[in-house]
DOKE-65952 format. One record per residue: residue in one letter; y, z, x of N, C-alpha, C, O in turn. Coordinates in steps of 0.1 Angstrom, whole numbers. Example, Ala and Ser with C-alpha at 12.3 -4.5 7.8 and 13.67 -1.06 7.14 Angstrom:
<vexlos>
<aa:A | n.yy:-57 | n.zz:78 | n.xx:132 | ca.yy:-45 | ca.zz:78 | ca.xx:123 | c.yy:-33 | c.zz:78 | c.xx:132 | o.yy:-33 | o.zz:85 | o.xx:142>
<aa:S | n.yy:-22 | n.zz:71 | n.xx:128 | ca.yy:-11 | ca.zz:71 | ca.xx:137 | c.yy:0 | c.zz:79 | c.xx:129 | o.yy:11 | o.zz:80 | o.xx:134>
</vexlos>
This chain:
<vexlos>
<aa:X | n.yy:-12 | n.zz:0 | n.xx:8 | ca.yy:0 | ca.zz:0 | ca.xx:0 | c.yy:12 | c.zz:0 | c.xx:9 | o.yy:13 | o.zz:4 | o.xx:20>
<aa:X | n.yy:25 | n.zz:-8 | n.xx:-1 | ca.yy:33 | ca.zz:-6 | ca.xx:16 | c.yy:42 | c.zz:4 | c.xx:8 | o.yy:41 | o.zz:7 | o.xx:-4>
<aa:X | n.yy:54 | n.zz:9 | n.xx:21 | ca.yy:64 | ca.zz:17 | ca.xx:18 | c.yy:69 | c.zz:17 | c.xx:10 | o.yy:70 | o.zz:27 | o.xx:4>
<aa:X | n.yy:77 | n.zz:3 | n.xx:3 | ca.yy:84 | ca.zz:1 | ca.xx:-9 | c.yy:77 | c.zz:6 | c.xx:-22 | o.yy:82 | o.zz:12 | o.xx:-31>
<aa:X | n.yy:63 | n.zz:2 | n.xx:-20 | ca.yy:53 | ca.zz:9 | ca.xx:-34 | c.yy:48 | c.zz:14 | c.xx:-33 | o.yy:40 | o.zz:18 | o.xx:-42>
<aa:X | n.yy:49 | n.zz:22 | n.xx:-20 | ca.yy:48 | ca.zz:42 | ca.xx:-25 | c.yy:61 | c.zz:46 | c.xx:-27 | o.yy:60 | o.zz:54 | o.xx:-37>
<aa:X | n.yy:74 | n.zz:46 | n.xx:-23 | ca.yy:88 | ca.zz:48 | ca.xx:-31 | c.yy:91 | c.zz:45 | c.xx:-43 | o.yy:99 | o.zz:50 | o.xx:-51>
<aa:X | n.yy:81 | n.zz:35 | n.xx:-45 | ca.yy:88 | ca.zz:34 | ca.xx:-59 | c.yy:79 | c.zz:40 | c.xx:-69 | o.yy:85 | o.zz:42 | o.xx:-80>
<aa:X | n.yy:64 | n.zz:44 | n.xx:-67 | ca.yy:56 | ca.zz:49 | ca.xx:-71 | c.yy:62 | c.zz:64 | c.xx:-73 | o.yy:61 | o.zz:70 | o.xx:-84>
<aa:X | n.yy:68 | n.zz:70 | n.xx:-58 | ca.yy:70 | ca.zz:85 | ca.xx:-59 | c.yy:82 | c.zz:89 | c.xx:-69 | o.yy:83 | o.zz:99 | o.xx:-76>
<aa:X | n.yy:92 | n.zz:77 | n.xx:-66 | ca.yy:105 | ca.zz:79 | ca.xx:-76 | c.yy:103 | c.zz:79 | c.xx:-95 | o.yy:110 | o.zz:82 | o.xx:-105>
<aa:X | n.yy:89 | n.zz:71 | n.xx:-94 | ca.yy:89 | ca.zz:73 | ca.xx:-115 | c.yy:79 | c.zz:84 | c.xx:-114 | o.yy:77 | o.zz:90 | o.xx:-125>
<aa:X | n.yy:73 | n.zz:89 | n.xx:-102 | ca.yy:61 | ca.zz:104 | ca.xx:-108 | c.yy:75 | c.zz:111 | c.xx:-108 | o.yy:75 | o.zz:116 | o.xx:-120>
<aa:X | n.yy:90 | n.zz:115 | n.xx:-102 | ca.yy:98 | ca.zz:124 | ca.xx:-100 | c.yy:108 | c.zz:124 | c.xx:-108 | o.yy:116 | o.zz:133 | o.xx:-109>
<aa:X | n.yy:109 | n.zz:106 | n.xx:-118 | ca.yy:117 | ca.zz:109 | ca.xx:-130 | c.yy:107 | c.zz:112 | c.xx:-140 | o.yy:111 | o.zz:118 | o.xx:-151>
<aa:X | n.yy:101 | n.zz:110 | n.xx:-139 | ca.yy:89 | ca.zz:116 | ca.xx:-150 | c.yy:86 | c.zz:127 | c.xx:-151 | o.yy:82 | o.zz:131 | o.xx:-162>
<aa:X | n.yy:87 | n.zz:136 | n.xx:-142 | ca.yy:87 | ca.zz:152 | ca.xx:-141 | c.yy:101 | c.zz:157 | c.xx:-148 | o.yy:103 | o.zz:166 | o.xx:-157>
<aa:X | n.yy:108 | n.zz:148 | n.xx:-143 | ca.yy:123 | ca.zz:157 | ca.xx:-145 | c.yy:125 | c.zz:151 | c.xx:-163 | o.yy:134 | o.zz:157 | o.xx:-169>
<aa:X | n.yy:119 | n.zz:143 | n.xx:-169 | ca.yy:124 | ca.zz:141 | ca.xx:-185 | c.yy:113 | c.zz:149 | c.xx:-189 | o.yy:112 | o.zz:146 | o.xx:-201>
<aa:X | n.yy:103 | n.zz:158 | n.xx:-186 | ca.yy:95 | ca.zz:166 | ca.xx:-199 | c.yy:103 | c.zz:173 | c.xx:-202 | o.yy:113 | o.zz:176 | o.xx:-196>
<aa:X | n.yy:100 | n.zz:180 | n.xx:-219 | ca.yy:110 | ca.zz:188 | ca.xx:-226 | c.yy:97 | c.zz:199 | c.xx:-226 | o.yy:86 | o.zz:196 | o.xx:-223>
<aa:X | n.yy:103 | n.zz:210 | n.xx:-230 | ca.yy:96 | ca.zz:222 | ca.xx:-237 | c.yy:100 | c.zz:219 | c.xx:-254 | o.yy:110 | o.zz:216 | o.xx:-260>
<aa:X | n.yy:87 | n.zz:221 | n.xx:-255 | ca.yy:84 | ca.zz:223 | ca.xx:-270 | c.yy:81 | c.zz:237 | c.xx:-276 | o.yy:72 | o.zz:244 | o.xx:-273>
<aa:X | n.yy:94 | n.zz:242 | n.xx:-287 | ca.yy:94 | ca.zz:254 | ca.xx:-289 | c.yy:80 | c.zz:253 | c.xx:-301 | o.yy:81 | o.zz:246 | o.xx:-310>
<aa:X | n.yy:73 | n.zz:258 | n.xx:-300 | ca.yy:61 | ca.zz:262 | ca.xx:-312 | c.yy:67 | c.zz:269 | c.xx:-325 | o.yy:75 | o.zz:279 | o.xx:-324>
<aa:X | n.yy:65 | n.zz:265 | n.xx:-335 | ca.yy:68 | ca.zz:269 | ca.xx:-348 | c.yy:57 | c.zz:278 | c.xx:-350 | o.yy:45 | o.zz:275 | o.xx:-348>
<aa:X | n.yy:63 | n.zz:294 | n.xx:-355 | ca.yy:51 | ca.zz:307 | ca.xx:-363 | c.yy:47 | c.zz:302 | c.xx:-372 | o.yy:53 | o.zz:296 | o.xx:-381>
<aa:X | n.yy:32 | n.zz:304 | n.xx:-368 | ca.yy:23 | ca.zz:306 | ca.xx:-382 | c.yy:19 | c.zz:312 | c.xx:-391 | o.yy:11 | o.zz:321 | o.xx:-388>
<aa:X | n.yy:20 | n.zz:310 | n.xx:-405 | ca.yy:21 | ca.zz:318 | ca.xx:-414 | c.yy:24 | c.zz:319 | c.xx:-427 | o.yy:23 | o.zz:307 | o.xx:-429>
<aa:X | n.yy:27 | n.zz:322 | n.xx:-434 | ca.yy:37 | ca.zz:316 | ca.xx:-449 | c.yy:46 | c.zz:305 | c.xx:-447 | o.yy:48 | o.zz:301 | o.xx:-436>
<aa:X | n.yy:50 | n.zz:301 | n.xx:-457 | ca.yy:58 | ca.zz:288 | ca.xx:-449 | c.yy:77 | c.zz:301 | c.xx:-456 | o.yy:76 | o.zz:312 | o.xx:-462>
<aa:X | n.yy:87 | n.zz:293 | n.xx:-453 | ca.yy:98 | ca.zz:302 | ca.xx:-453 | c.yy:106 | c.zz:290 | c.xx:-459 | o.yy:108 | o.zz:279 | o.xx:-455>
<aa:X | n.yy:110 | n.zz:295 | n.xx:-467 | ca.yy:121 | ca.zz:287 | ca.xx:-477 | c.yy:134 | c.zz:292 | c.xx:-483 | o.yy:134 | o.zz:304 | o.xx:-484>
<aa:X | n.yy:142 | n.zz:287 | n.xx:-485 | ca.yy:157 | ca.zz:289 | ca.xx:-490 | c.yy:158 | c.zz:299 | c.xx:-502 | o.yy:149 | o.zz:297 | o.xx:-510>
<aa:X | n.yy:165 | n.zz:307 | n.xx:-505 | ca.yy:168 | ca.zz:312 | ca.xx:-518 | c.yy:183 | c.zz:308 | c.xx:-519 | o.yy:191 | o.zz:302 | o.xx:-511>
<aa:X | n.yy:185 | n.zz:313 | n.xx:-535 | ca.yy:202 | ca.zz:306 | ca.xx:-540 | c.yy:204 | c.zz:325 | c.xx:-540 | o.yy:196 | o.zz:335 | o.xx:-542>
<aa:X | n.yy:215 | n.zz:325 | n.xx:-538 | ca.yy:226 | ca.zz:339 | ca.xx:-537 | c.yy:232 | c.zz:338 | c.xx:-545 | o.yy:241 | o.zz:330 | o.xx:-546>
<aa:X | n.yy:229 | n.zz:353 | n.xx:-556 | ca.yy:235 | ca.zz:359 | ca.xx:-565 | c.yy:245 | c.zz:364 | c.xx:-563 | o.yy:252 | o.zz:355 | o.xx:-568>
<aa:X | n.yy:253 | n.zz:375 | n.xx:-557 | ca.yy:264 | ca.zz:378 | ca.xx:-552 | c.yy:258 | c.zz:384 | c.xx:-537 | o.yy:247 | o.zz:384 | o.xx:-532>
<aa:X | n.yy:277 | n.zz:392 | n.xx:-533 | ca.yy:275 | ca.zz:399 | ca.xx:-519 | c.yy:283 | c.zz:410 | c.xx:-519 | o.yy:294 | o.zz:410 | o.xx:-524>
<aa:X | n.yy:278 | n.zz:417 | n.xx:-515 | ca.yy:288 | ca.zz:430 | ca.xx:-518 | c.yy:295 | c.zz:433 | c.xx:-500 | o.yy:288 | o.zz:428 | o.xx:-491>
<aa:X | n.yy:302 | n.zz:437 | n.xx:-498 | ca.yy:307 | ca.zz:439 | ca.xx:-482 | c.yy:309 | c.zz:453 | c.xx:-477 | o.yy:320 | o.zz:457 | o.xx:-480>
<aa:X | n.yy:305 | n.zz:458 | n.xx:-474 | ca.yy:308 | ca.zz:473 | ca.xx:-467 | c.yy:314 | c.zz:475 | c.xx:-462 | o.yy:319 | o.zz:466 | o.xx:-455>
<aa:X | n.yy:322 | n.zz:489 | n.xx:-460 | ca.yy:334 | ca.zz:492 | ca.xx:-453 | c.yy:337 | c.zz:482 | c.xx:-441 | o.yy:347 | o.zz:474 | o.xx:-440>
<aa:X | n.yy:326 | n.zz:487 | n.xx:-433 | ca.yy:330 | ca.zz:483 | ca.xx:-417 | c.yy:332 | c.zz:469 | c.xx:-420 | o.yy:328 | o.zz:465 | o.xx:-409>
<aa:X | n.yy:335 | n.zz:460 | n.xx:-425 | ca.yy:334 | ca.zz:445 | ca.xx:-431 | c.yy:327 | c.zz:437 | c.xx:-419 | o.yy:332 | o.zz:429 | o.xx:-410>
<aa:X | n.yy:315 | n.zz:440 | n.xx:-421 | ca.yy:305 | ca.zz:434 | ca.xx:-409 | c.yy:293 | c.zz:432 | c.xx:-418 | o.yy:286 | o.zz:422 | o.xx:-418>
<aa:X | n.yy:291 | n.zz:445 | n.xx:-426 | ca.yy:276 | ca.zz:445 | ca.xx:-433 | c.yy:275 | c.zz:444 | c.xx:-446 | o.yy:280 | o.zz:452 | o.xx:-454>
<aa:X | n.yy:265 | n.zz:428 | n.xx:-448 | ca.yy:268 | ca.zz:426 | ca.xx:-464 | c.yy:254 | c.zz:426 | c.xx:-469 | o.yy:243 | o.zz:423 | o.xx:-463>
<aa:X | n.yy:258 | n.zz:431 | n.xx:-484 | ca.yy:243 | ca.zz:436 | ca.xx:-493 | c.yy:241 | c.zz:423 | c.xx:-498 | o.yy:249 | o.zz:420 | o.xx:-506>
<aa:X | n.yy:232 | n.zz:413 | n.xx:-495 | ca.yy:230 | ca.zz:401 | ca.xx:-503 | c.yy:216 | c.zz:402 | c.xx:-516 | o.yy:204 | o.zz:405 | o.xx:-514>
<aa:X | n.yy:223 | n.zz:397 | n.xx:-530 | ca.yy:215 | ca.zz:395 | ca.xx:-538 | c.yy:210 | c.zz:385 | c.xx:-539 | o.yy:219 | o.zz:377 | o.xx:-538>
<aa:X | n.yy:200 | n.zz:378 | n.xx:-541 | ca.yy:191 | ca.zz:365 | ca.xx:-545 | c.yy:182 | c.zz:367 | c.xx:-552 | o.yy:177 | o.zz:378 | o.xx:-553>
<aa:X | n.yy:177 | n.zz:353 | n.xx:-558 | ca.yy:167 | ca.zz:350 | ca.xx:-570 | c.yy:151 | c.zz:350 | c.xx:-557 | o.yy:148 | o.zz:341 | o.xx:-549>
<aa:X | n.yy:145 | n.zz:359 | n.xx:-561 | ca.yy:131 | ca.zz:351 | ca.xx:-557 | c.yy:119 | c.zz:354 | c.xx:-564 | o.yy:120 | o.zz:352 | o.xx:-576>
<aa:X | n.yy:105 | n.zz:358 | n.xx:-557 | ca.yy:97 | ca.zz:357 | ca.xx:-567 | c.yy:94 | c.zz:373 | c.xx:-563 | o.yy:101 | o.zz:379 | o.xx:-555>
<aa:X | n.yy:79 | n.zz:379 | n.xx:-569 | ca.yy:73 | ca.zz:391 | ca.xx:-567 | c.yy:63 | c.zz:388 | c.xx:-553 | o.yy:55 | o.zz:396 | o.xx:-548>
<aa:X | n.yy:65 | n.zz:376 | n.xx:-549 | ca.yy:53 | ca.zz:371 | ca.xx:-538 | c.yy:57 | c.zz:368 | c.xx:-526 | o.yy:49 | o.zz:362 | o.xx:-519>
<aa:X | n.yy:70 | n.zz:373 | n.xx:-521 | ca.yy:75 | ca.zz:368 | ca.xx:-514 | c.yy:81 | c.zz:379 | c.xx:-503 | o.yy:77 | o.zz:391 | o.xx:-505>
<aa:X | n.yy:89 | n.zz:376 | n.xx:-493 | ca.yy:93 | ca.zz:386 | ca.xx:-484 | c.yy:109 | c.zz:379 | c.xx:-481 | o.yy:113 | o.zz:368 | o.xx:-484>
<aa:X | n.yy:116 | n.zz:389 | n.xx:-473 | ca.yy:132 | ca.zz:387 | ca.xx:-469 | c.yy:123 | c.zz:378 | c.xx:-457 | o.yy:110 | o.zz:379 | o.xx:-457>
<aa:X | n.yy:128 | n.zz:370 | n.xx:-448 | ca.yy:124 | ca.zz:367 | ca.xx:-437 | c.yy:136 | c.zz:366 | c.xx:-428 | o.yy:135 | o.zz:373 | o.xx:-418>
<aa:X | n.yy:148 | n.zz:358 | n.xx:-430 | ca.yy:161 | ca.zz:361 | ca.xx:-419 | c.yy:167 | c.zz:354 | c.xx:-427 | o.yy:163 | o.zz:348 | o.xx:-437>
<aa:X | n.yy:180 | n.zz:354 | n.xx:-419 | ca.yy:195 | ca.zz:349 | ca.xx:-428 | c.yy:203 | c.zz:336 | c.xx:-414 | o.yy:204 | o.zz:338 | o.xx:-403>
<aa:X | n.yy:206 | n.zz:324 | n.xx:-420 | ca.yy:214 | ca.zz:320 | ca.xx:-407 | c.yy:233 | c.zz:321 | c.xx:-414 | o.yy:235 | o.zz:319 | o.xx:-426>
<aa:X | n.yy:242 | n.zz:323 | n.xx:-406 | ca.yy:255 | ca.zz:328 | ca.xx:-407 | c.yy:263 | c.zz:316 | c.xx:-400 | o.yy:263 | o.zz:314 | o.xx:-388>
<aa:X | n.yy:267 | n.zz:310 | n.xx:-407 | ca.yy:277 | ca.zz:297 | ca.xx:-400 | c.yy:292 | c.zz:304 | c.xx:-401 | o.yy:296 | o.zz:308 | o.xx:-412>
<aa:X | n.yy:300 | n.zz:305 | n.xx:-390 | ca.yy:317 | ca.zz:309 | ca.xx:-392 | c.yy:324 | c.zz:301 | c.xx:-393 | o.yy:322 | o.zz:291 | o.xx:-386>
<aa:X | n.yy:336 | n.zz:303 | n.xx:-403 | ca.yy:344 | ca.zz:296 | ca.xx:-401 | c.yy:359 | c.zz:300 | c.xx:-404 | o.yy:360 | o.zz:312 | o.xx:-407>
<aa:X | n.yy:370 | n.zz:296 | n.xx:-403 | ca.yy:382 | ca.zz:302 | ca.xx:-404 | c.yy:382 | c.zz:306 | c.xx:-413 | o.yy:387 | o.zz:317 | o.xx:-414>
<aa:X | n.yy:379 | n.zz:300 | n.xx:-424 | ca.yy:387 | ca.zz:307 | ca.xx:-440 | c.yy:374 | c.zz:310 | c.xx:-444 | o.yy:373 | o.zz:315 | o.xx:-455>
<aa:X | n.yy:364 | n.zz:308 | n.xx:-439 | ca.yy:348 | ca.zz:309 | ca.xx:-452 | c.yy:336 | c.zz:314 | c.xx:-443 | o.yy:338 | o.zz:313 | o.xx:-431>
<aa:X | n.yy:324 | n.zz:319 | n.xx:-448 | ca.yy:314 | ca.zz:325 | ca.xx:-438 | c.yy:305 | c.zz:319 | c.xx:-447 | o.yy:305 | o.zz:321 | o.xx:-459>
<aa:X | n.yy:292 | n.zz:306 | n.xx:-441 | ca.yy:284 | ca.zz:302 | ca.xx:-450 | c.yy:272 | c.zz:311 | c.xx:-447 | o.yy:268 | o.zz:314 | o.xx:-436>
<aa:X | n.yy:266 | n.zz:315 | n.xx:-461 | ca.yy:250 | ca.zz:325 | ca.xx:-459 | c.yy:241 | c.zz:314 | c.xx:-461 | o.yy:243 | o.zz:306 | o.xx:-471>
<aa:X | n.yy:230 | n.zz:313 | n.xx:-451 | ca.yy:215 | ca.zz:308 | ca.xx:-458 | c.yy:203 | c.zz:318 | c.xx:-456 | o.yy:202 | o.zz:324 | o.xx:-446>
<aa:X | n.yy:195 | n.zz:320 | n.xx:-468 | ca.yy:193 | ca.zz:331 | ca.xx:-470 | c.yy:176 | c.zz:326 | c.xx:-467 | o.yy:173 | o.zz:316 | o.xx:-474>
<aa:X | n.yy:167 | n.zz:330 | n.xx:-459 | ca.yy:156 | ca.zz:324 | ca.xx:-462 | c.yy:140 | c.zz:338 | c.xx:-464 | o.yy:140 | o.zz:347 | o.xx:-455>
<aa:X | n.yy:133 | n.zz:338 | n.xx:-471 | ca.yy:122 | ca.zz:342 | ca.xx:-474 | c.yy:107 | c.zz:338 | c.xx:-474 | o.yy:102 | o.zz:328 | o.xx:-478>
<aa:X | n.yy:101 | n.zz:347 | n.xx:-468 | ca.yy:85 | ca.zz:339 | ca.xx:-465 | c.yy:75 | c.zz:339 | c.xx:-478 | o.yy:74 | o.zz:351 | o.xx:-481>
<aa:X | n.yy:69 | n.zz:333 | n.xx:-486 | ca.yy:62 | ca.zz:331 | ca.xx:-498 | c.yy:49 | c.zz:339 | c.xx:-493 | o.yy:45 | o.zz:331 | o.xx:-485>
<aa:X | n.yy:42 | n.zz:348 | n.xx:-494 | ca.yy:34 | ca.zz:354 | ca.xx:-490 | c.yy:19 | c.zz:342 | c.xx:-499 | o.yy:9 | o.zz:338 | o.xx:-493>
<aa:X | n.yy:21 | n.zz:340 | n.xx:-507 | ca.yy:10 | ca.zz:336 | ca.xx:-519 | c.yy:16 | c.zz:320 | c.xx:-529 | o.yy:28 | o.zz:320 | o.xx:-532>
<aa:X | n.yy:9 | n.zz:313 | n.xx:-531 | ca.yy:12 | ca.zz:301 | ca.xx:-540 | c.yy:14 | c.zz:309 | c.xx:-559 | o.yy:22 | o.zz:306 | o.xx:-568>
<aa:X | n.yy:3 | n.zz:317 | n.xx:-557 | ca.yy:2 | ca.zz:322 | ca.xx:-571 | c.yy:10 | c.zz:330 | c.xx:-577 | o.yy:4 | o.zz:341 | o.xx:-577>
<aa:X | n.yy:22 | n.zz:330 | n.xx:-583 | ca.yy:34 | ca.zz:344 | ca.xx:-586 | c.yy:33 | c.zz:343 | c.xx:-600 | o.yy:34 | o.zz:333 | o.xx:-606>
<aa:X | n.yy:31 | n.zz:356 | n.xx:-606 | ca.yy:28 | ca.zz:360 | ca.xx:-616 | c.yy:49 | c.zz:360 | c.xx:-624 | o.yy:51 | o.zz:357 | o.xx:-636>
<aa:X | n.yy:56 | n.zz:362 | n.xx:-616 | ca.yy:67 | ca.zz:364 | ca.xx:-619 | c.yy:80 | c.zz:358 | c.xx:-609 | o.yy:83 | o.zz:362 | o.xx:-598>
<aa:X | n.yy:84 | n.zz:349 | n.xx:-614 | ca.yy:96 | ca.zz:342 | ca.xx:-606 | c.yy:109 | c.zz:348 | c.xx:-611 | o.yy:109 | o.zz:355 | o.xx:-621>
<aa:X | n.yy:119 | n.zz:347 | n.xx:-604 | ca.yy:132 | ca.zz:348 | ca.xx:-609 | c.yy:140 | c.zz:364 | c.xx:-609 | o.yy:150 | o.zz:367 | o.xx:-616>
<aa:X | n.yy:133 | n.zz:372 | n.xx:-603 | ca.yy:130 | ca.zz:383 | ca.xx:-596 | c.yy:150 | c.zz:386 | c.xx:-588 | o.yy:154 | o.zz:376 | o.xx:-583>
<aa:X | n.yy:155 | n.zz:394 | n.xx:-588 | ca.yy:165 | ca.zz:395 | ca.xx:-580 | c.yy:160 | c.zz:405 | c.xx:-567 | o.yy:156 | o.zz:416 | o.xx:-569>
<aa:X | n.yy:162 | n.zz:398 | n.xx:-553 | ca.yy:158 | ca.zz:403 | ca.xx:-541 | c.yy:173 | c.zz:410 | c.xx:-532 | o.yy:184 | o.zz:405 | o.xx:-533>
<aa:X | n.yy:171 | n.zz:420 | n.xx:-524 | ca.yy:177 | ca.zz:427 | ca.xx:-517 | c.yy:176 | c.zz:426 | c.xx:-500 | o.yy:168 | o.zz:433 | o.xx:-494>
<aa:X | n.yy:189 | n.zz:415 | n.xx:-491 | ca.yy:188 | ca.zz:419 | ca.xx:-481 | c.yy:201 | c.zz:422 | c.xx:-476 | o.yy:212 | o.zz:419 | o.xx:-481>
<aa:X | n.yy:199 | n.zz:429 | n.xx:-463 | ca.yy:210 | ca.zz:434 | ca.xx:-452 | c.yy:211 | c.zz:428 | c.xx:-446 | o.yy:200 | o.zz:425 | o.xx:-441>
<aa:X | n.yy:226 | n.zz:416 | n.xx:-438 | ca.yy:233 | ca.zz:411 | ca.xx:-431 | c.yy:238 | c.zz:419 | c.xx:-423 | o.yy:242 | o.zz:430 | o.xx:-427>
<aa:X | n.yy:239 | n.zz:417 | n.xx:-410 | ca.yy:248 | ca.zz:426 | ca.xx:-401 | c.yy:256 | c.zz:408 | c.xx:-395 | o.yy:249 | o.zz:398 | o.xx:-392>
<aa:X | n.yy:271 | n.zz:408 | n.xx:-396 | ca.yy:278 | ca.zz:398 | ca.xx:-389 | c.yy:283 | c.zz:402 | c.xx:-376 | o.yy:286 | o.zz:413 | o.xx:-371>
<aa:X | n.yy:283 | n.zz:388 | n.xx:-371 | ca.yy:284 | ca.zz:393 | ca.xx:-357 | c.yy:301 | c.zz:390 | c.xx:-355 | o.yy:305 | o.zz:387 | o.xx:-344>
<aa:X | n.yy:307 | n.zz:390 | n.xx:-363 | ca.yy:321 | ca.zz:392 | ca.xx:-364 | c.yy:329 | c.zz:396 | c.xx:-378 | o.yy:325 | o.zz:390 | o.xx:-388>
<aa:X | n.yy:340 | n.zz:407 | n.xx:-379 | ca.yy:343 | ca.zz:412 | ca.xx:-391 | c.yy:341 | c.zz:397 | c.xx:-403 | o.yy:340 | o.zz:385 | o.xx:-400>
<aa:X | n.yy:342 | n.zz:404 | n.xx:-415 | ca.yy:347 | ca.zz:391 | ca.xx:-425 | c.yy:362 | c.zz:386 | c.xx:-426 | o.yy:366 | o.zz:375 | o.xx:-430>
<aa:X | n.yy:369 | n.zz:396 | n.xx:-421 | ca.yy:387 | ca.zz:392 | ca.xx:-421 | c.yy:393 | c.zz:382 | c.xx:-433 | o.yy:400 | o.zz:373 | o.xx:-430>
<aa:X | n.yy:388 | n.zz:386 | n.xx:-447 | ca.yy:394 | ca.zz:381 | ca.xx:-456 | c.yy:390 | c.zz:368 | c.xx:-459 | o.yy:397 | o.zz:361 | o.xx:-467>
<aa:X | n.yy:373 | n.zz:360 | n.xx:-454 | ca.yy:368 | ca.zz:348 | ca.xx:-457 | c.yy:363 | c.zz:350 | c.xx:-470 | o.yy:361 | o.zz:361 | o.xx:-475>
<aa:X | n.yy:362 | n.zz:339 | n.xx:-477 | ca.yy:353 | ca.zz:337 | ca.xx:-483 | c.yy:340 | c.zz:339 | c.xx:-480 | o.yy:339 | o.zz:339 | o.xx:-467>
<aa:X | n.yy:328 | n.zz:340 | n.xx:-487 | ca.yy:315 | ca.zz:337 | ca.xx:-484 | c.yy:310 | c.zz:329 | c.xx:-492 | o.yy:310 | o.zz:333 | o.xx:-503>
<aa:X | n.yy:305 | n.zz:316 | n.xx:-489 | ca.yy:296 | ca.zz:306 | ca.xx:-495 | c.yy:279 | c.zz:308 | c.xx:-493 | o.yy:272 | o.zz:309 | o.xx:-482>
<aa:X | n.yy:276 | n.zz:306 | n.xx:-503 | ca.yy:260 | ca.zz:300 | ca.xx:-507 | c.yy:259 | c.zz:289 | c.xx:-501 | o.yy:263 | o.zz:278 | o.xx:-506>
<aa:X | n.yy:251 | n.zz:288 | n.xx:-486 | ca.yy:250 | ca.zz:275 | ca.xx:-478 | c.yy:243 | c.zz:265 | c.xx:-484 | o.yy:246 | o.zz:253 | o.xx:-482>
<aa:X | n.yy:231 | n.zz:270 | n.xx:-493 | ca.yy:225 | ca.zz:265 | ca.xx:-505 | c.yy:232 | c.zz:254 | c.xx:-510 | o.yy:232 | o.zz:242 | o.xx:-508>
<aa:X | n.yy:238 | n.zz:262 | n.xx:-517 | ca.yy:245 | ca.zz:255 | ca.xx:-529 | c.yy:255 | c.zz:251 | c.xx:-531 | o.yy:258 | o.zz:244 | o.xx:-540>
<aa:X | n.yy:265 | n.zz:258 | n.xx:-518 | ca.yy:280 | ca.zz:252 | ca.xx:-516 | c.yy:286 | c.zz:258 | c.xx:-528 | o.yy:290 | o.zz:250 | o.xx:-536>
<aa:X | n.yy:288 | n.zz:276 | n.xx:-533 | ca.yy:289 | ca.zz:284 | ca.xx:-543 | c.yy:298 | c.zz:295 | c.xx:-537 | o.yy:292 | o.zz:303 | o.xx:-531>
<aa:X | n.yy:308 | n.zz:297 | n.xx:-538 | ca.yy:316 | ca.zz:309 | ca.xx:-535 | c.yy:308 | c.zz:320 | c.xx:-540 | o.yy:306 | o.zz:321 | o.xx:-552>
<aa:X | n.yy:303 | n.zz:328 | n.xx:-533 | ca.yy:292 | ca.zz:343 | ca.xx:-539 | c.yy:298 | c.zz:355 | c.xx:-538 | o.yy:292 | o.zz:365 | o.xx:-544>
<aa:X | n.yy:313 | n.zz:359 | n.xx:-527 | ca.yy:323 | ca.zz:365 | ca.xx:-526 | c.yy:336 | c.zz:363 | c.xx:-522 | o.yy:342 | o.zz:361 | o.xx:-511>
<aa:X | n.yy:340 | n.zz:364 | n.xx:-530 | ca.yy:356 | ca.zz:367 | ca.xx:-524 | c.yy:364 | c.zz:376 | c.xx:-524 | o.yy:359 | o.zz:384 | o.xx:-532>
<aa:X | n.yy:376 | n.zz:381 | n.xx:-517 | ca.yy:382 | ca.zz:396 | ca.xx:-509 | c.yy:390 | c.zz:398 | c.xx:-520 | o.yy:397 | o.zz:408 | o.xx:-521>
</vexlos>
């Protein structure tokens, strides 16, 4: 083999090394879906909010994602389904938010549904 085609050989094993990505693995488990937000109540420290939503008897809180923005704070509110089978839907559920910055007078929107769920 000559010089040139082992260079050019060694140069695509060394871009080829350098484009693999890591692949984050998705948990396994219930699958985790959206709920719509009933209201939100705000606590003193205006950091920690009581969120209501619709879910079922079969289900669990699973986490919240919090989008900031100047005038508005969007909630998505998500839950793990434990079971296919629910004897009862439409259930009002209970979770705790901690923000990672006060509310300072935003609104809060239902990222859902694009729903004002509080205002100051």
């Amino acid at each position: 083999m000559s010089f040139r085609r082992v260079a050019l050989l060694l140069a695509v094993v060394l871009l080829a090394a350098g484009c693999t990505t890591k692949t984050r693995e998705l948990p396994q488990g219930p699958p985790r879906e959206i709920r719509i937000i009933n209201n939100v109540e705000v606590a003193d420290d205006d950091r920690t909010l009581t969120v209501r939503y619709w879910g079922t008897e079969c289900e669990e809180f699973s986490d919240s994602e919090v989008d900031y923005g100047i005038t508005q704070i969007k909630v998505t509110i998500y839950a793990l389904v434990t079971t296919d089978e629910c004897e009862r839907s439409g259930l009002q559920q209970t979770a705790s938010i901690s923000l990672d910055q006060p509310l300072d007078n935003r609104i809060i929107i239902d990222a859902n549904t694009d729903t004002v769920v509080y205002e100051p």
